[in-house]
py3Dmol code that shows the C-alpha trace and the ligand (Angstrom):
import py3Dmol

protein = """\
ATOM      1  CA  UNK A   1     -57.821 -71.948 -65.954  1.00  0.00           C
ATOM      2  CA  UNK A   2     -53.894 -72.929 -66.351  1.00  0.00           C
ATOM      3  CA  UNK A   3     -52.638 -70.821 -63.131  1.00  0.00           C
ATOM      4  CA  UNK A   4     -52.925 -67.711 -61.239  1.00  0.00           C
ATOM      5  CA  UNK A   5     -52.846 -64.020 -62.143  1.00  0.00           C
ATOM      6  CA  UNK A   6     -49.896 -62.053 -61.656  1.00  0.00           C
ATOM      7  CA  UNK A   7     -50.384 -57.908 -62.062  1.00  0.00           C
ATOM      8  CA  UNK A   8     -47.559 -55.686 -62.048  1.00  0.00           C
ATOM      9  CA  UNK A   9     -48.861 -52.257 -61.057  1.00  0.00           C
ATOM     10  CA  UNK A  10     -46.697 -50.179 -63.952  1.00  0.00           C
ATOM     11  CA  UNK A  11     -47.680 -46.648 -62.987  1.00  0.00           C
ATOM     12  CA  UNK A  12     -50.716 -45.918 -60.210  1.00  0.00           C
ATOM     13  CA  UNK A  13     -53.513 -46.515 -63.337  1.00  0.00           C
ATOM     14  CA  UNK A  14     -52.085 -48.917 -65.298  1.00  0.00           C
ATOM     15  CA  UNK A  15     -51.574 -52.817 -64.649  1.00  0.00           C
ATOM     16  CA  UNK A  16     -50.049 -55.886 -66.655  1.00  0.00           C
ATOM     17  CA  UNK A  17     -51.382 -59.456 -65.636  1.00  0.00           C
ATOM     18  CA  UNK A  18     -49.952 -62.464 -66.865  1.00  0.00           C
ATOM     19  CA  UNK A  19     -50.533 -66.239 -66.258  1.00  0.00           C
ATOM     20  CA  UNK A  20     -48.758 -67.981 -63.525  1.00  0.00           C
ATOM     21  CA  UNK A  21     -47.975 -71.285 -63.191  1.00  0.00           C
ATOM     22  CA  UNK A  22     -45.694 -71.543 -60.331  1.00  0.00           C
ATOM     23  CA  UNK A  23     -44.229 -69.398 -57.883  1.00  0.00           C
ATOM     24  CA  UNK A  24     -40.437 -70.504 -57.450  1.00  0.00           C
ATOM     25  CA  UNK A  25     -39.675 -68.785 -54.945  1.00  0.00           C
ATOM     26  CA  UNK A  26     -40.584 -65.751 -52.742  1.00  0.00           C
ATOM     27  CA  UNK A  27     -38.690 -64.178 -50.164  1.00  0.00           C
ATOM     28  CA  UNK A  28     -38.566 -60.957 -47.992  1.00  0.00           C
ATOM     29  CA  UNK A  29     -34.436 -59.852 -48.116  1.00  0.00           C
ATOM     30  CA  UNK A  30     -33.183 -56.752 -45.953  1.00  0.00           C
ATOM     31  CA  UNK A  31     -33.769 -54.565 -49.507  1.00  0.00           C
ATOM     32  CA  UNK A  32     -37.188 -55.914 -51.054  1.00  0.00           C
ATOM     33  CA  UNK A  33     -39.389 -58.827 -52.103  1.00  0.00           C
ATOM     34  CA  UNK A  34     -37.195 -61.688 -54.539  1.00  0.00           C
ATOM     35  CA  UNK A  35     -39.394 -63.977 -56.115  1.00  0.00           C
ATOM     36  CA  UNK A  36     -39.270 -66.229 -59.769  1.00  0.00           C
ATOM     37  CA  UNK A  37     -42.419 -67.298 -60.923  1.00  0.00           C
ATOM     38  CA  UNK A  38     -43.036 -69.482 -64.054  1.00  0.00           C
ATOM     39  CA  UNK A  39     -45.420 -67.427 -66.239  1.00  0.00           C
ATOM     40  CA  UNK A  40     -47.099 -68.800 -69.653  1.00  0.00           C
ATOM     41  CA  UNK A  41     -46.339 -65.975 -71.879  1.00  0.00           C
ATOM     42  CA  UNK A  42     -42.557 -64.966 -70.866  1.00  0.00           C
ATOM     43  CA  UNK A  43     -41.691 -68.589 -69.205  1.00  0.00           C
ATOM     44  CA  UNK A  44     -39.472 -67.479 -66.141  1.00  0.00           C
ATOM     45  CA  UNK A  45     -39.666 -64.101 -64.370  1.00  0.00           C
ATOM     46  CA  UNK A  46     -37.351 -62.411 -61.912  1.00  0.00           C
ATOM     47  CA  UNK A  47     -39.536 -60.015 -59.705  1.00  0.00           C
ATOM     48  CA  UNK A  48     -38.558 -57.439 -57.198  1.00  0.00           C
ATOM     49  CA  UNK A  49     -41.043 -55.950 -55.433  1.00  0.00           C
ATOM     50  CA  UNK A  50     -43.716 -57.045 -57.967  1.00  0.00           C
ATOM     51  CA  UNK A  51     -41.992 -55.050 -60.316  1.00  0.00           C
ATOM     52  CA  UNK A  52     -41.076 -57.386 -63.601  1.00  0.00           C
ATOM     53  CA  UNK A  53     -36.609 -57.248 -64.305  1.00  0.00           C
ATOM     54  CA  UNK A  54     -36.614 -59.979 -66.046  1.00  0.00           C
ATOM     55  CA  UNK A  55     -37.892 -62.894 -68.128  1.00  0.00           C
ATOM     56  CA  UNK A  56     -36.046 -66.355 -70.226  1.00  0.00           C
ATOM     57  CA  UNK A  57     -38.549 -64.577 -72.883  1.00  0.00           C
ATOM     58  CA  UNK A  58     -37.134 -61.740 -73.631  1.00  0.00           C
ATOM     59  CA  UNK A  59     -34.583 -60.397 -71.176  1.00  0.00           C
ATOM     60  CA  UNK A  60     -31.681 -61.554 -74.556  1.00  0.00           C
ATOM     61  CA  UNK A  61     -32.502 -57.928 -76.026  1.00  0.00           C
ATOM     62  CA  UNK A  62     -32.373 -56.234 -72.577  1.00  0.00           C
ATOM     63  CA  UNK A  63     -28.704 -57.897 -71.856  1.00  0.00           C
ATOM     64  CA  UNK A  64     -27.606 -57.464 -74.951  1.00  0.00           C
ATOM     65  CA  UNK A  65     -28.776 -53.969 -75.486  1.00  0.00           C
ATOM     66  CA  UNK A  66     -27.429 -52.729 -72.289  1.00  0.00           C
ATOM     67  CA  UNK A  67     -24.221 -54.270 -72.959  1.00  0.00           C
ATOM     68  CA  UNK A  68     -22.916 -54.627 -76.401  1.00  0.00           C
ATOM     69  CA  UNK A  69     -23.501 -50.820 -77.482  1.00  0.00           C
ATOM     70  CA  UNK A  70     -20.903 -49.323 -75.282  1.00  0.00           C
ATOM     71  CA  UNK A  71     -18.357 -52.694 -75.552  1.00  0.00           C
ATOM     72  CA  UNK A  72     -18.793 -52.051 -79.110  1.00  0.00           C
ATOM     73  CA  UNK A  73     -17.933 -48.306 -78.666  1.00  0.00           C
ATOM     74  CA  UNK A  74     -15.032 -48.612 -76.728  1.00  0.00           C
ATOM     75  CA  UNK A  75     -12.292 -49.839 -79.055  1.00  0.00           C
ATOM     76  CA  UNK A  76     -10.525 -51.952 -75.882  1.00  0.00           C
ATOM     77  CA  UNK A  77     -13.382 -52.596 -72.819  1.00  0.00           C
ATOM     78  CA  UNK A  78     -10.906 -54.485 -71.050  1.00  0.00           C
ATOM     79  CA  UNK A  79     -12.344 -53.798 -67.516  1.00  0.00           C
ATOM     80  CA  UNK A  80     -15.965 -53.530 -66.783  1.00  0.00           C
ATOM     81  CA  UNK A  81     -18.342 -53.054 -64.186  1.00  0.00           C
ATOM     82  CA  UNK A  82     -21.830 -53.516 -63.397  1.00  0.00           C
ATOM     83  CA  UNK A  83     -23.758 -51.890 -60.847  1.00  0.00           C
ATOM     84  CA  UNK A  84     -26.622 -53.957 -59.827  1.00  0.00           C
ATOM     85  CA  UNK A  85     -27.922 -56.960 -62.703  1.00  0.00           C
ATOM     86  CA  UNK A  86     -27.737 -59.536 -60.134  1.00  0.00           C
ATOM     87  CA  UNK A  87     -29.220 -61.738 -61.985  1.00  0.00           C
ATOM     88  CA  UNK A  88     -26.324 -62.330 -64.365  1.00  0.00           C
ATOM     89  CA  UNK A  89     -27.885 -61.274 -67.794  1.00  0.00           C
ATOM     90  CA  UNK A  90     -25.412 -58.721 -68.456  1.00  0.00           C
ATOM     91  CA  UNK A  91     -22.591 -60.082 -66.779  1.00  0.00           C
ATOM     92  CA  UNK A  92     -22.875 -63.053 -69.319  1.00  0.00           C
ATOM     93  CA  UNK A  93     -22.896 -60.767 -72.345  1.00  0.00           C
ATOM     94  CA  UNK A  94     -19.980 -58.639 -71.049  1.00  0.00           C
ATOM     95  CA  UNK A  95     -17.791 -61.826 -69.737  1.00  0.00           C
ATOM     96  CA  UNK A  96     -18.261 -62.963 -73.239  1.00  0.00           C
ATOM     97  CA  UNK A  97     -17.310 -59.984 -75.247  1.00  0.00           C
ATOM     98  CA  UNK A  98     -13.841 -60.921 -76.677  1.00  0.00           C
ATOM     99  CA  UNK A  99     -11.994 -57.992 -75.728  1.00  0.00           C
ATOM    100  CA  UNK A 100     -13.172 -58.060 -71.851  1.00  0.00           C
ATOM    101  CA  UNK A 101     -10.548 -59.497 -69.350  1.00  0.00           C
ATOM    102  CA  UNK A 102     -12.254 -58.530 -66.215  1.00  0.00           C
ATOM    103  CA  UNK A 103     -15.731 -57.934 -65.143  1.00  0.00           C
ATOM    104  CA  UNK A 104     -17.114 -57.100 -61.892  1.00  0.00           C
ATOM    105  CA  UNK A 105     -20.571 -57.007 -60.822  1.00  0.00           C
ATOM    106  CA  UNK A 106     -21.559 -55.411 -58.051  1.00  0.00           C
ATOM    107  CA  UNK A 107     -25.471 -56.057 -56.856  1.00  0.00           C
ATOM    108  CA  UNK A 108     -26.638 -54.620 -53.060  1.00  0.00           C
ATOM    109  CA  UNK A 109     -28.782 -57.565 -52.894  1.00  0.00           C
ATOM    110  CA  UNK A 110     -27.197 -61.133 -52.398  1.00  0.00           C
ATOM    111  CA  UNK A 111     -30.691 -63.065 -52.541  1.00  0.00           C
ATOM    112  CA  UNK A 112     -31.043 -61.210 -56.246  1.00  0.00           C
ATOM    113  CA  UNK A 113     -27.957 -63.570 -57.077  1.00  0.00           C
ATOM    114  CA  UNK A 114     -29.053 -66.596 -55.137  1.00  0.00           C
ATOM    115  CA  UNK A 115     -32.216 -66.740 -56.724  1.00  0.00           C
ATOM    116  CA  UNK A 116     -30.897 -66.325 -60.159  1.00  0.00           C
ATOM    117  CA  UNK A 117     -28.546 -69.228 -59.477  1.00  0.00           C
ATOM    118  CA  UNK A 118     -30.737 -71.198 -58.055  1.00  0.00           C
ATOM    119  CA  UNK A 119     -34.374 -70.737 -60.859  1.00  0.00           C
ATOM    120  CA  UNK A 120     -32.607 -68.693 -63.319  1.00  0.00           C
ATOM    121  CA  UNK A 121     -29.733 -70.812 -64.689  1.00  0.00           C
ATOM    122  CA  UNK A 122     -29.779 -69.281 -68.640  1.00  0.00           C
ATOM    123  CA  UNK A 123     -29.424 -65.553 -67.589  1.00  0.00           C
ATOM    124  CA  UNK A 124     -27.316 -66.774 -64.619  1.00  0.00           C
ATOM    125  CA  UNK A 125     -24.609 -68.388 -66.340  1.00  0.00           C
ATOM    126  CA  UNK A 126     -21.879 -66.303 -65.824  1.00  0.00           C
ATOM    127  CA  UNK A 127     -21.536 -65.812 -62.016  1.00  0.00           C
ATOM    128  CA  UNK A 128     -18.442 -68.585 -62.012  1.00  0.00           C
ATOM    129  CA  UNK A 129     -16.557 -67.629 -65.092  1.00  0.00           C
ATOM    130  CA  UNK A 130     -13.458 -66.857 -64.734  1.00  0.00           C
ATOM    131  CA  UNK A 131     -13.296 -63.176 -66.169  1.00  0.00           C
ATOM    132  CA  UNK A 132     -16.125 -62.471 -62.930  1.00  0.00           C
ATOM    133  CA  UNK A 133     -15.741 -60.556 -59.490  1.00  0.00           C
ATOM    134  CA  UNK A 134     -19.097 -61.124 -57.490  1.00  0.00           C
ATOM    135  CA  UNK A 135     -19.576 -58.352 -55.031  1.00  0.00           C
ATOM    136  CA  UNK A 136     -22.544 -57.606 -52.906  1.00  0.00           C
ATOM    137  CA  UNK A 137     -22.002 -54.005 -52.071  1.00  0.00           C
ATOM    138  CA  UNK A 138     -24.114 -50.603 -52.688  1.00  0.00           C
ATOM    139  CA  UNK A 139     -23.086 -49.745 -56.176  1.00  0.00           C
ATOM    140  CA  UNK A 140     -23.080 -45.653 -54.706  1.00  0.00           C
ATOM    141  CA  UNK A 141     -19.950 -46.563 -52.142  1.00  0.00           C
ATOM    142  CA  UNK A 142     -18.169 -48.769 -54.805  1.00  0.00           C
ATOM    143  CA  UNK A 143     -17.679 -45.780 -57.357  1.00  0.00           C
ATOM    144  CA  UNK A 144     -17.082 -43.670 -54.729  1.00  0.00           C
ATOM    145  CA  UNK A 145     -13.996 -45.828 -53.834  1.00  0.00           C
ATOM    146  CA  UNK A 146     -12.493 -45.947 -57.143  1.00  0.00           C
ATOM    147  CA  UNK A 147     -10.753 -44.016 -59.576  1.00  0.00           C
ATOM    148  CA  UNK A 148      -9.277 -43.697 -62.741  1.00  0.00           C
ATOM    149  CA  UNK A 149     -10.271 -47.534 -63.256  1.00  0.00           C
ATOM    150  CA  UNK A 150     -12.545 -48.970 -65.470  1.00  0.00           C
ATOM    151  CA  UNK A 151     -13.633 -48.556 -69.153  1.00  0.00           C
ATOM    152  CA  UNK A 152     -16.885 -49.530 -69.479  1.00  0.00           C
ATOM    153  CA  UNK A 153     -19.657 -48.812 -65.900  1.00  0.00           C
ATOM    154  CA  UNK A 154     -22.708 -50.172 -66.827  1.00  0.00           C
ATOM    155  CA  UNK A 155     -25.866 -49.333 -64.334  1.00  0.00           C
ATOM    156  CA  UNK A 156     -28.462 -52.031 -64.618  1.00  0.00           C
ATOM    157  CA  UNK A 157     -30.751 -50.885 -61.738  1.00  0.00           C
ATOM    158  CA  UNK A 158     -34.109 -51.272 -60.265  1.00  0.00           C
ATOM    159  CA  UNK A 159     -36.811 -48.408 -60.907  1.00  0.00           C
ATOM    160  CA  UNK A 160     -35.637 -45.144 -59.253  1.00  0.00           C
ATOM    161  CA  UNK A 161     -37.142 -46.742 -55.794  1.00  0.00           C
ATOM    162  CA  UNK A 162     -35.633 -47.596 -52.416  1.00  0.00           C
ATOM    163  CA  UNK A 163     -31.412 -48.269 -52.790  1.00  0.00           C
ATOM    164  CA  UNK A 164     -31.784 -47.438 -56.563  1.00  0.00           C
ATOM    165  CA  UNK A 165     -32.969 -43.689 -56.227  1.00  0.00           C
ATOM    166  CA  UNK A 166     -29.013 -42.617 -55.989  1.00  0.00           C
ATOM    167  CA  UNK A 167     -28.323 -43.904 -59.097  1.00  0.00           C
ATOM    168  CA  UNK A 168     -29.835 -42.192 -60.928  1.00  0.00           C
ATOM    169  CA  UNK A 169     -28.586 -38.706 -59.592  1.00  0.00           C
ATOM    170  CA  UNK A 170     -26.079 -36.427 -60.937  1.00  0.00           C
ATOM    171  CA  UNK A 171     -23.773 -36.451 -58.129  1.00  0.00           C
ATOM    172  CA  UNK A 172     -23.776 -40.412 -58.753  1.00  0.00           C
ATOM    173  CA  UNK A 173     -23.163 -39.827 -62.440  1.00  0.00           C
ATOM    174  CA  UNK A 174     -20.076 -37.508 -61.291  1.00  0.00           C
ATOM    175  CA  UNK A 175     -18.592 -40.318 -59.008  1.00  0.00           C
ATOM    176  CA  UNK A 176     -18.969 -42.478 -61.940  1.00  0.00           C
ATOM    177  CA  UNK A 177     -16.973 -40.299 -64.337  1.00  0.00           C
ATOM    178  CA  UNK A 178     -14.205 -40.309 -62.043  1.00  0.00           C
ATOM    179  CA  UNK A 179     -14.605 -43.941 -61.613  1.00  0.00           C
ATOM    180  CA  UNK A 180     -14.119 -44.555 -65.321  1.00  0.00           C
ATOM    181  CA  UNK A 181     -10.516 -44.029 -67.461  1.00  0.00           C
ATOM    182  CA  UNK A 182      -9.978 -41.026 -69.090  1.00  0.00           C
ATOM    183  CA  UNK A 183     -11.707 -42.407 -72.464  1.00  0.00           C
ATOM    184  CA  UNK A 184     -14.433 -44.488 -70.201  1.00  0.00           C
ATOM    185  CA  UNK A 185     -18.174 -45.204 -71.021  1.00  0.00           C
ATOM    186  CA  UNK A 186     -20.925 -45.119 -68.528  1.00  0.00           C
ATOM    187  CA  UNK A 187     -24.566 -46.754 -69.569  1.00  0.00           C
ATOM    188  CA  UNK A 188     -27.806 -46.931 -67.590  1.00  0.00           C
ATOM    189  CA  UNK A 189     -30.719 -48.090 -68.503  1.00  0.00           C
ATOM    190  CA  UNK A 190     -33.110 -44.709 -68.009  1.00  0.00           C
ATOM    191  CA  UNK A 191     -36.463 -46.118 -68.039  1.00  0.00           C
ATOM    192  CA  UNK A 192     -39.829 -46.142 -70.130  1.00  0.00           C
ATOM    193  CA  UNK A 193     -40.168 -43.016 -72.551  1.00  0.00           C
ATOM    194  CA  UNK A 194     -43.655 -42.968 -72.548  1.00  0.00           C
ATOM    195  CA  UNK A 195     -44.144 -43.030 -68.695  1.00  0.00           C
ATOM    196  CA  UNK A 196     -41.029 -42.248 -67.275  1.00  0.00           C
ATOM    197  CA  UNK A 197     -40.392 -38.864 -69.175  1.00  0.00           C
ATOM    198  CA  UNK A 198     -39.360 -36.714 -66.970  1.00  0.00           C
ATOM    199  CA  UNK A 199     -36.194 -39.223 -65.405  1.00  0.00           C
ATOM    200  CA  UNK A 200     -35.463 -39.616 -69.422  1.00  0.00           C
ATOM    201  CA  UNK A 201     -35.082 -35.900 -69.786  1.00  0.00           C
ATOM    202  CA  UNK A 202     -33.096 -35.338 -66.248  1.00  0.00           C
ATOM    203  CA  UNK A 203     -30.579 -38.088 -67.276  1.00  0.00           C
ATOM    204  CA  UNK A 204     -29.624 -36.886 -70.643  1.00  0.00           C
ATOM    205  CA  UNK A 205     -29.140 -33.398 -69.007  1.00  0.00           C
ATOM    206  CA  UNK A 206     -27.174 -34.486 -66.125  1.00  0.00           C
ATOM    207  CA  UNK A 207     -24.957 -36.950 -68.131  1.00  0.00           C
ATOM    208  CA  UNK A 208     -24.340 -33.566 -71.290  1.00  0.00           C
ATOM    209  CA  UNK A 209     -23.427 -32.007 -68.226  1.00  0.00           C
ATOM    210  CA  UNK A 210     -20.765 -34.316 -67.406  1.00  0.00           C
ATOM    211  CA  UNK A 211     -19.788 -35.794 -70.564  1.00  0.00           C
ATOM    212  CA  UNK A 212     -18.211 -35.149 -73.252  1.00  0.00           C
ATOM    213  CA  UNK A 213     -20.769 -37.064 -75.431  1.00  0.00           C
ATOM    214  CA  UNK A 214     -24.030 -38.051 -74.160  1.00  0.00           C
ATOM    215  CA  UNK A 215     -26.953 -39.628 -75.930  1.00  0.00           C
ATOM    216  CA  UNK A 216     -29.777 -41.828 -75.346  1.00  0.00           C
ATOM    217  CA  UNK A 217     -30.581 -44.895 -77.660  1.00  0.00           C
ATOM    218  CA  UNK A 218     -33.790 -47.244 -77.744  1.00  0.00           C
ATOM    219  CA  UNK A 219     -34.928 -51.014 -77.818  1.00  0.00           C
ATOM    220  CA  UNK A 220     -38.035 -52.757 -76.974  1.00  0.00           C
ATOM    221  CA  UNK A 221     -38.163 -54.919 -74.565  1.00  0.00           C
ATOM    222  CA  UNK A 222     -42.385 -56.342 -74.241  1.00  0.00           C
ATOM    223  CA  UNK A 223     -41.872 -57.471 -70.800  1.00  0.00           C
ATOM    224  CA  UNK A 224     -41.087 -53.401 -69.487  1.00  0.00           C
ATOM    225  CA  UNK A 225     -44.144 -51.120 -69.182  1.00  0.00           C
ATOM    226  CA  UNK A 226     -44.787 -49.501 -73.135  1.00  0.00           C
ATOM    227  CA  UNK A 227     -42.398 -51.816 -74.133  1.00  0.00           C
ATOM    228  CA  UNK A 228     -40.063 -49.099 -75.695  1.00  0.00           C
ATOM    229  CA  UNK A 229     -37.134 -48.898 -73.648  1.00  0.00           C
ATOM    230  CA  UNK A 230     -34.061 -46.060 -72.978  1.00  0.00           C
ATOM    231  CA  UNK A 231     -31.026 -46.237 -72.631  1.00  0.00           C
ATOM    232  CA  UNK A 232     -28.377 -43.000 -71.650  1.00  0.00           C
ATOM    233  CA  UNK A 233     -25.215 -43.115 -72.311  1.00  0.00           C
ATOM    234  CA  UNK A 234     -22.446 -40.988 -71.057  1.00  0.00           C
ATOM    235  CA  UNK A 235     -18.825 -41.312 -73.160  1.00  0.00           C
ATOM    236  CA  UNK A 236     -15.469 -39.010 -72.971  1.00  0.00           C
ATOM    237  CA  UNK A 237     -14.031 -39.561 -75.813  1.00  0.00           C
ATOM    238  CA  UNK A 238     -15.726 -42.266 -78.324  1.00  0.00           C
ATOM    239  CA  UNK A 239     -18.796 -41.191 -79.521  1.00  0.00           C
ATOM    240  CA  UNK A 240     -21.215 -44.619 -80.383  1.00  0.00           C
ATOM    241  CA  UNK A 241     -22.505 -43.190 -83.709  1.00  0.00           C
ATOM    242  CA  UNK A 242     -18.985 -43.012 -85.209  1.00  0.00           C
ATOM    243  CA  UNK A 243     -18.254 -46.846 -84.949  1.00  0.00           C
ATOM    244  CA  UNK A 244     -16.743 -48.290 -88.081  1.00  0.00           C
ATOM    245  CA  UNK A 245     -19.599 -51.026 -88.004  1.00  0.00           C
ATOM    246  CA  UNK A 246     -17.022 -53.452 -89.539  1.00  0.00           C
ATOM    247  CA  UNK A 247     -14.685 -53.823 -87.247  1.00  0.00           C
ATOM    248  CA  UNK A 248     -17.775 -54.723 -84.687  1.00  0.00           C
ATOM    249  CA  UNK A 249     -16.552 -58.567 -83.399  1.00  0.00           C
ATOM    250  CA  UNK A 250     -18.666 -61.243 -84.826  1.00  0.00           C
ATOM    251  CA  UNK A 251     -21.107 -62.111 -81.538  1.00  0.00           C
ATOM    252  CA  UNK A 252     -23.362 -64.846 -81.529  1.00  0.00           C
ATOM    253  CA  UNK A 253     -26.281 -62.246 -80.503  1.00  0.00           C
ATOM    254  CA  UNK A 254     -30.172 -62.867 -81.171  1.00  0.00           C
ATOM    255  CA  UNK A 255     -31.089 -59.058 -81.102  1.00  0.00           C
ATOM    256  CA  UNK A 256     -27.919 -56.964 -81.264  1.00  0.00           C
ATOM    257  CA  UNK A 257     -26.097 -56.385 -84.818  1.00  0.00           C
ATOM    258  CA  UNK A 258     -23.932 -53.755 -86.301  1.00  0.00           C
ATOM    259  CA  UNK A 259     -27.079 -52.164 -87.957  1.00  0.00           C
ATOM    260  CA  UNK A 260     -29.084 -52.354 -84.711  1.00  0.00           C
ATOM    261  CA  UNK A 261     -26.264 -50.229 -83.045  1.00  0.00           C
ATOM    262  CA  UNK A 262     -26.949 -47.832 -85.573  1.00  0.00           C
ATOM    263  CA  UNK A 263     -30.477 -47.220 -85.975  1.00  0.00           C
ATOM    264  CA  UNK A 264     -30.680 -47.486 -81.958  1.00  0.00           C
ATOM    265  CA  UNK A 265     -29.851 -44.214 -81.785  1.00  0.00           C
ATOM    266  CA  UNK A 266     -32.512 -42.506 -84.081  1.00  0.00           C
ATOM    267  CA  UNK A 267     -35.370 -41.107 -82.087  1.00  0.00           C
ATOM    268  CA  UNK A 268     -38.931 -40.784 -82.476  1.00  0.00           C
ATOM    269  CA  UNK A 269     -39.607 -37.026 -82.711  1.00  0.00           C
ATOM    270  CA  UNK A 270     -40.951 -36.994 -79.516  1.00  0.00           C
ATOM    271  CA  UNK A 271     -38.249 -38.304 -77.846  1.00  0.00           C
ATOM    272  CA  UNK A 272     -35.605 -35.991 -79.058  1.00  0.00           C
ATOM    273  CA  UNK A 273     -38.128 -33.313 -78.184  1.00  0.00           C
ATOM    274  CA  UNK A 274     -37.862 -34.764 -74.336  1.00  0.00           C
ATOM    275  CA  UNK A 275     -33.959 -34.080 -74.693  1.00  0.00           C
ATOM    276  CA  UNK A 276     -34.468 -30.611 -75.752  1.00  0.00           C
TER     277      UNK A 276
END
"""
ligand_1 = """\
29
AAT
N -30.945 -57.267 -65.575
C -32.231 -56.723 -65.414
C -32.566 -56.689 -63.972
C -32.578 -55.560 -63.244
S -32.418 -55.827 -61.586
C -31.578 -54.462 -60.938
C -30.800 -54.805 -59.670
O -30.256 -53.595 -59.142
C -31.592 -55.461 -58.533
O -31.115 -56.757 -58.315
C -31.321 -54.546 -57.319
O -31.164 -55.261 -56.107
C -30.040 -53.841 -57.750
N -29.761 -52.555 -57.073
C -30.654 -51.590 -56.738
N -30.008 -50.580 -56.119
C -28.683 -50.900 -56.073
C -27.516 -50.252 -55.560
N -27.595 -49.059 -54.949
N -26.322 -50.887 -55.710
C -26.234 -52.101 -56.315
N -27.315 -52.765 -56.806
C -28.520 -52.170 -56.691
C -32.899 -54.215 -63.808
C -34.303 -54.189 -64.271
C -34.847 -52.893 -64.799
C -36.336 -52.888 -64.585
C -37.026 -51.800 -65.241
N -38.431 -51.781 -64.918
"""
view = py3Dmol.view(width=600, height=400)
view.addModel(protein, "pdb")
view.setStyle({"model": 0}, {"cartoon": {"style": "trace"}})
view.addModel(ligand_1, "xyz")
view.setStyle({"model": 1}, {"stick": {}})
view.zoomTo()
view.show()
């Protein structure tokens, strides 16, 4: 054998192993578990709670995917923020976007940053650049103390568990509306649609409710259970399906393109049927 199991318990009846070589590191912070462990199939993996974020594998269409749709939308994302990400993967893709000046992440759990620093250095790349605010807050108070601010929230969260559960509610998605400029974005990644249905559906609703525009767009990422992945997105005025796809910046991106914005946001019948 080449190294240990790992199993990530996806829903109550369903596990994922994969082989471990190494366990970087593993520690107990006031919010959850943090470890990195060096895994044959994905090479490094963040891990919360045994709960899979991350990997060096494939986390490029996660970041980019989260990330690039709404910068792309927006025709100037000058200031951003992220709630949670602490472990730098989308603060790398927004700090390089050409048309971002400032960037602010803003992660509840400080060891989530240390350890991405520390084992993580190719999604944690960005935490020193100079377009960057680091600030190790709950996300829920930050939005609730601004206003009228930024152009672009993006919510890169843990599964709707412990200090996570709030962001995903509609109150939260309120406070973020007022949070964002009067032609702001808000994005959040919403979970599996295969096992995760129901917090697919209740997103959508909440953010139509709120938003002007609202609509949900897809990528896979293998590492997340089903693979398939959602995204929600909530806009006031610029709606991501009316992009002139040539005017899109030319980003040195492994996943994202113009025609990947595009076809992101055709659903599966079923999955349209969820936002019924
Ligand atoms: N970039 C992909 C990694 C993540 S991690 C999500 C982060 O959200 C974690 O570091 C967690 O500590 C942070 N977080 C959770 N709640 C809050 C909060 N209230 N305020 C600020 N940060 C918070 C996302 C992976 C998705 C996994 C899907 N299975």
């Amino acid at each position: 054998m080449k190294g240990l199991w790992f199993s990530e318990l996806q829903t109550s009846t369903l596990k994922i192993s994969c082989m471990t070589k190494s366990v970087l590191c593993s520690e107990q912070s006031q919010y959850q578990n943090v470890a990195v462990l060096d895994t044959l199939p994905y090479g490094r993996m963040l891990v919360l709670d045994d709960v899979i974020q991350t990997t060096v594998k494939d986390e490029f269409i996660y970041h980019e995917m989260i990330s690039l749709v709404a910068l792309n939308t927006h025709p100037f994302p000058r200031n951003v923020l992220i709630i949670g990400g602490g472990d730098g993967g989308t603060l790398r893709e927004v700090t390089r976007h050409p048309a971002v000046e400032k960037a602010t992440l803003v992660e509840i759990d400080e060891k989530v940053i240390e350890a991405s620093r520390k084992y993580l250095p190719q999604i944690g790349s960005a935490f020193d650049d100079p377009k960057a605010e680091i600030v190790v807050a709950d996300g829920i108070k930050h939005v609730q103390e601004h206003e009228n601010e930024y152009d672009v929230i993006i919510i890169d969260s843990t599964d709707p568990v412990g200090p996570a559960v709030g962001l995903f509610s509609e109150d939260f998605y309120r406070q973020v509306h007022r949070a964002l400029k009067d032609d702001g974005i808000l994005v959040a990644q919403t979970e599996s649609p295969f096992f995760n249905e129901e917090l697919v559906s209740s997103v959508y609703k909440s953010l139509k409710k709120i938003f002007a525009i609202s609509k949900v767009y897809l990528a896979t990422v293998p590492s997340y259970p089903g693979g398939l992945w959602c995204f929600t997105m909530g806009s006031k005025k610029y709606d991501p399906e009316q992009v002139d796809l040539e005017k899109i910046p030319p980003l040195n991106t492994r996943y994202y393109n113009p025609q990947i914005h595009k076809a992101a946001f055709v659903l599966p019948n079923f999955i349209a049927e969820l936002l019924k």
